[in-house]
C-alpha positions as CSV (number, residue, x, y, z in Angstrom):
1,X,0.0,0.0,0.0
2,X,1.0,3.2,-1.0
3,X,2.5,5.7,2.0
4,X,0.0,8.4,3.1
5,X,1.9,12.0,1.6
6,X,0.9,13.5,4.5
7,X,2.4,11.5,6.9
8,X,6.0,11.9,5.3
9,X,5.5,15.5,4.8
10,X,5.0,15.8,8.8
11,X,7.5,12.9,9.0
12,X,10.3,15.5,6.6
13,X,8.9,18.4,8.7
14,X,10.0,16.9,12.1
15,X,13.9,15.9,11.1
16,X,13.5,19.5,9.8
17,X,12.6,21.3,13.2
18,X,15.2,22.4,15.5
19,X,14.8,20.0,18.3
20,X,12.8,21.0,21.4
21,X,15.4,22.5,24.3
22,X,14.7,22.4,27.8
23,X,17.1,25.4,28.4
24,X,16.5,28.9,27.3
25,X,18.9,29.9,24.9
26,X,21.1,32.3,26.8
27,X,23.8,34.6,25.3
28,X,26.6,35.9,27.1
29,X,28.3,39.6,26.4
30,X,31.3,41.6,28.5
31,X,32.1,45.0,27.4
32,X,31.1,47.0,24.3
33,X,33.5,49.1,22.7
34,X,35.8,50.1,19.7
35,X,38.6,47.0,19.5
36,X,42.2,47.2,20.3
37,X,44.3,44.6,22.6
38,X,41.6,41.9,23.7
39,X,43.5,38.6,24.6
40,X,40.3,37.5,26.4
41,X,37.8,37.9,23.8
42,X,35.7,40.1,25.9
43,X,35.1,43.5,23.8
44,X,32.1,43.3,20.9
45,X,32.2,46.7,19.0
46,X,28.9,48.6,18.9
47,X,28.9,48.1,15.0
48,X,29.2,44.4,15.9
49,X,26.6,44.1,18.4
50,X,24.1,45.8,15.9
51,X,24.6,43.3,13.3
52,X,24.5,39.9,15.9
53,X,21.1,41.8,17.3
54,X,19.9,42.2,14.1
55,X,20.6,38.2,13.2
56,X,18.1,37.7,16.1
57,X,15.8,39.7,15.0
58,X,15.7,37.8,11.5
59,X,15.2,34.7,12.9
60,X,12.5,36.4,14.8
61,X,14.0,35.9,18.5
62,X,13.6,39.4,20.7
63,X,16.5,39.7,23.1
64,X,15.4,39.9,26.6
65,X,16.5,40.1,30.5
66,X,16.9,36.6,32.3
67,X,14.1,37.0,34.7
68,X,12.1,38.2,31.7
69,X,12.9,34.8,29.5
70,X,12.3,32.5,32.5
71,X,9.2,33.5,33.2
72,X,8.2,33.6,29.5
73,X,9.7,30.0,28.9
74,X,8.3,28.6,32.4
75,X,4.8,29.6,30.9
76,X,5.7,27.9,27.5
77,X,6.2,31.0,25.3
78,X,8.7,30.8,22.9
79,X,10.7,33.2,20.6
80,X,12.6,35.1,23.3
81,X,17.0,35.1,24.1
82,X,18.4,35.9,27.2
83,X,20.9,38.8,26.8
84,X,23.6,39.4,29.2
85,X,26.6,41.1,30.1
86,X,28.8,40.2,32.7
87,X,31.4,42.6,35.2
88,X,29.6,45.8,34.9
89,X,31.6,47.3,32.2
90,X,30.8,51.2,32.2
91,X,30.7,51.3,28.4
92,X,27.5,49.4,29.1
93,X,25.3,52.7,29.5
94,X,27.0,54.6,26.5
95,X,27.9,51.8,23.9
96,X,25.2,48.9,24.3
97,X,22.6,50.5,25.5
98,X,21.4,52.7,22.7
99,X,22.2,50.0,20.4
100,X,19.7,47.3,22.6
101,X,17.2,50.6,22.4
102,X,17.2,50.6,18.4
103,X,16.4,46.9,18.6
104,X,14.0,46.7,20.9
105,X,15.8,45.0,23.2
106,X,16.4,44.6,27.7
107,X,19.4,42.4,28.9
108,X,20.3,41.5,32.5
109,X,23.6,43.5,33.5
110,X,25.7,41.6,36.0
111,X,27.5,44.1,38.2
112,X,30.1,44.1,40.9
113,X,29.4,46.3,43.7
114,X,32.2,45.4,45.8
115,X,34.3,47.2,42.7
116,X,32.2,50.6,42.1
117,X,34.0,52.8,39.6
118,X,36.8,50.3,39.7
119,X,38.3,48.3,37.0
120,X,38.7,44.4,35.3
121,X,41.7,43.9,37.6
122,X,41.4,40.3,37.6
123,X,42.1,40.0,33.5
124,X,45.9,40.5,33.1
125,X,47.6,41.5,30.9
126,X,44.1,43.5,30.4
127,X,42.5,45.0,28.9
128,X,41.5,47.2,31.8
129,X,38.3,49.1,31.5
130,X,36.4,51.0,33.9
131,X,33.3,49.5,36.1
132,X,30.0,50.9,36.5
133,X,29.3,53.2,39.5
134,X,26.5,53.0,41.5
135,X,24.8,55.9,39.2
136,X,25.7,54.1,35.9
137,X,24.1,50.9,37.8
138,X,21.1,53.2,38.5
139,X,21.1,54.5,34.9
140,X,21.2,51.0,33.5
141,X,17.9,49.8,35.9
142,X,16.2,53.0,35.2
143,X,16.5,52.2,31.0
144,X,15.0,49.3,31.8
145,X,17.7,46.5,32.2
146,X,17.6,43.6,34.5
147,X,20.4,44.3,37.4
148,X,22.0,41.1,39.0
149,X,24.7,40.2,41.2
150,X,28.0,39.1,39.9
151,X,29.2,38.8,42.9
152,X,31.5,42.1,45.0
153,X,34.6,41.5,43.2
154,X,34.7,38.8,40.8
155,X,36.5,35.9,42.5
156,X,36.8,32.1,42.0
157,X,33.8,31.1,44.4
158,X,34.5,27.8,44.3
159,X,37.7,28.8,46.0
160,X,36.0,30.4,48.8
161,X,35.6,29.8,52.1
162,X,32.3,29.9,53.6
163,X,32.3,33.3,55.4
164,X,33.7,34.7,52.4
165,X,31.3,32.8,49.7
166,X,28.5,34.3,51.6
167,X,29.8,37.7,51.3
168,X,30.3,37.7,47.9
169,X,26.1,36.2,47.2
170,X,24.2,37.6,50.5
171,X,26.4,40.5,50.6
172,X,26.6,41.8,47.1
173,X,22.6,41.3,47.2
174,X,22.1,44.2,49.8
175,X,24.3,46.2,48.1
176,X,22.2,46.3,45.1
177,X,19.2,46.6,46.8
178,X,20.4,49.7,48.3
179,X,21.5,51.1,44.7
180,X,18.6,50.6,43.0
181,X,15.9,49.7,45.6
182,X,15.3,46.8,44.1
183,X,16.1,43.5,45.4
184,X,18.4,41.8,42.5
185,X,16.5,38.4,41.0
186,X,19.6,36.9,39.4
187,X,23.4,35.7,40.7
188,X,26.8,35.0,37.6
189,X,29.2,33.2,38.9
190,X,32.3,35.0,37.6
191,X,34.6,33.1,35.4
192,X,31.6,30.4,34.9
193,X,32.6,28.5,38.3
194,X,30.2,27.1,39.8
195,X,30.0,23.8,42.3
196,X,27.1,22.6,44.6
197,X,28.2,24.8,47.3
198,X,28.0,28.2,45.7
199,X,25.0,27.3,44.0
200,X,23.1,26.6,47.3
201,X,24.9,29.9,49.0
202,X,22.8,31.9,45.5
203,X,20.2,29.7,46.3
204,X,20.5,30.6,50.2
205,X,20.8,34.3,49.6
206,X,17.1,34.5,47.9
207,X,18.1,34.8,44.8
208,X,15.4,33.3,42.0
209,X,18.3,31.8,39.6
210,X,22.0,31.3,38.9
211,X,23.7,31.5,35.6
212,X,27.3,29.8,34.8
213,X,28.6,28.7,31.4
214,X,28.5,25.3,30.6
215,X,27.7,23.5,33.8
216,X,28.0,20.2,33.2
217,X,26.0,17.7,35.5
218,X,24.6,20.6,38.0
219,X,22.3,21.9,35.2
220,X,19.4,23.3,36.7
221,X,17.9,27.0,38.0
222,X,20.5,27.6,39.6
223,X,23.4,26.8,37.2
224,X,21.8,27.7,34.1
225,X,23.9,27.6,31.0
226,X,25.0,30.1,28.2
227,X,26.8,31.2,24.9
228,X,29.7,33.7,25.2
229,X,29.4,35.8,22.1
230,X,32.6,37.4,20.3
231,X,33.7,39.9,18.1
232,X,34.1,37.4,15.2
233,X,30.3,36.1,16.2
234,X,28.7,36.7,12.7
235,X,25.7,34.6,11.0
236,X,27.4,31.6,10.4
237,X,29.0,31.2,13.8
238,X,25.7,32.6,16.0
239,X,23.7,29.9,13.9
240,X,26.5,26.8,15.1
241,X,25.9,28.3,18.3
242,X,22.1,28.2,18.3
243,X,22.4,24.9,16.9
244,X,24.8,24.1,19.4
245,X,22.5,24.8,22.2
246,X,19.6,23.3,21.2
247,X,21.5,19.6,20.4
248,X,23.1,20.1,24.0
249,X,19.8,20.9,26.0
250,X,16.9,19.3,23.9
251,X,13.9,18.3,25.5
252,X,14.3,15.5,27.9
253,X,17.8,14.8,27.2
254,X,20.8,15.1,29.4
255,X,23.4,17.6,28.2
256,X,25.3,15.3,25.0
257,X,28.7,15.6,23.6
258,X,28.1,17.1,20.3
259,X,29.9,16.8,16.5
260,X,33.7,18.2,16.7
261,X,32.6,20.1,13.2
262,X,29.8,22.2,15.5
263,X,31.9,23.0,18.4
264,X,35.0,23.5,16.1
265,X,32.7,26.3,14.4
266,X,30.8,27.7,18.0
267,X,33.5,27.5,20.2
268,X,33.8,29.8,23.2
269,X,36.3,31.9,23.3
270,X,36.2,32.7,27.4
């Protein structure tokens, strides 16, 4: 008997669909500004950034803040990115800002108030750029953007002991509450490190989530993964990376080891 058409159109039509993912995509910026020495990979020029949020916007994602995509993804909508940028960089208010503006766009800005004003000193040989202040934190909240923790001064948590873990997550969360009167939703673990003890400390401190990079077997709320995005991001690489994503975290499956041609392509480059 001949095959029912229909059924191997919906059977083409399903090997043709991205697979379902149980983990909001998440994207993961530093500091936005023109390029010079970058060893770390962490500076996206605005041009740059304009371009990668314009990819989104073709393949009809709209880039949002982390509480923002939970929420939206915990009540089964689809079509939204997390966007964030980690340290606090100051260029934040001046350089990304009015670009995320133009596209429609929030993020969640992870900030360091134990370094107010300060600088990356923890990146050597640098670049070093300036930190946000507690006005620039203000100015990024009152635009609209998501402000979490990313701890006071971007240490190794992991490394910690347990006075000073809870410093850096209970601490750092009255901090920003005093800034910007409101109490932060979201803890980064700087550098990505993250182990069962600092995600129950986040956990402790009343935060709603975590985010790390890739975290491996602790994958859950509190240890959510991302994709660092370059400079040398463009379509090809950003669509390896989506790919990448959604083959790591589909629906149901634990976290897989994926093709050395896709992570060749979308590998991180911090």
């Amino acid at each position: 008997m001949a095959a029912d058409p229909s059924a191997l159109t919906d059977s083409r039509s399903s090997r043709l669909r991205p697979p379902a993912c149980a983990q909001p995509w998440i994207l993961t910026y530093h500091s936005v500004s023109e390029r010079t020495s970058d060893p770390y990979g962490i500076t996206v020029s605005p041009e740059r950034l304009d371009r990668q949020l314009a990819w989104l916007g073709r393949r009809n994602y709209t880039a949002v803040g982390v509480a923002t995509l939970l929420r939206a993804h915990a009540e089964g909508r689809r079509g939204l990115v997390g966007l964030t940028f980690d340290d606090g960089y100051s260029d934040f208010v001046h350089e990304a800002l009015p670009v995320l503006r133009r596209h429609g766009c929030s993020a969640t800005v992870f900030v360091l108030p134990g370094r107010l004003g300060g600088s990356n000193e923890w990146d050597r040989p640098g670049p070093h750029k300036p930190l946000l202040t507690a006005e620039g934190i203000r100015a990024a909240a009152d635009a609209g953007m998501e402000i979490g923790s990313h701890g006071l001064r971007h240490r190794d948590l992991t490394s910690l002991s347990g006075s000073e873990l809870r410093r850096e997550t209970h601490h750092s969360r009255e901090l920003l509450h005093d800034i910007t009167g409101v109490v932060p939703e979201g803890f980064c673990y700087p550098y990505g490190s993250v182990d069962e003890r600092v995600a129950d400390s986040a956990r402790e401190a009343g935060y709603g989530y975590g985010c790390a990079l890739t975290p491996g077997p602790l994958l859950g709320p509190f240890t959510l993964p991302r994709t660092h995005v370059s400079h040398a991001d463009r379509a090809v690489r950003l669509r390896a990376k989506d790919l990448r994503h959604r083959l790591r975290y589909r629906a149901g499956v634990a976290p897989a080891r994926l093709p050395e041609t896709v992570t060749a392509v979308s590998g991180d480059l911090r």
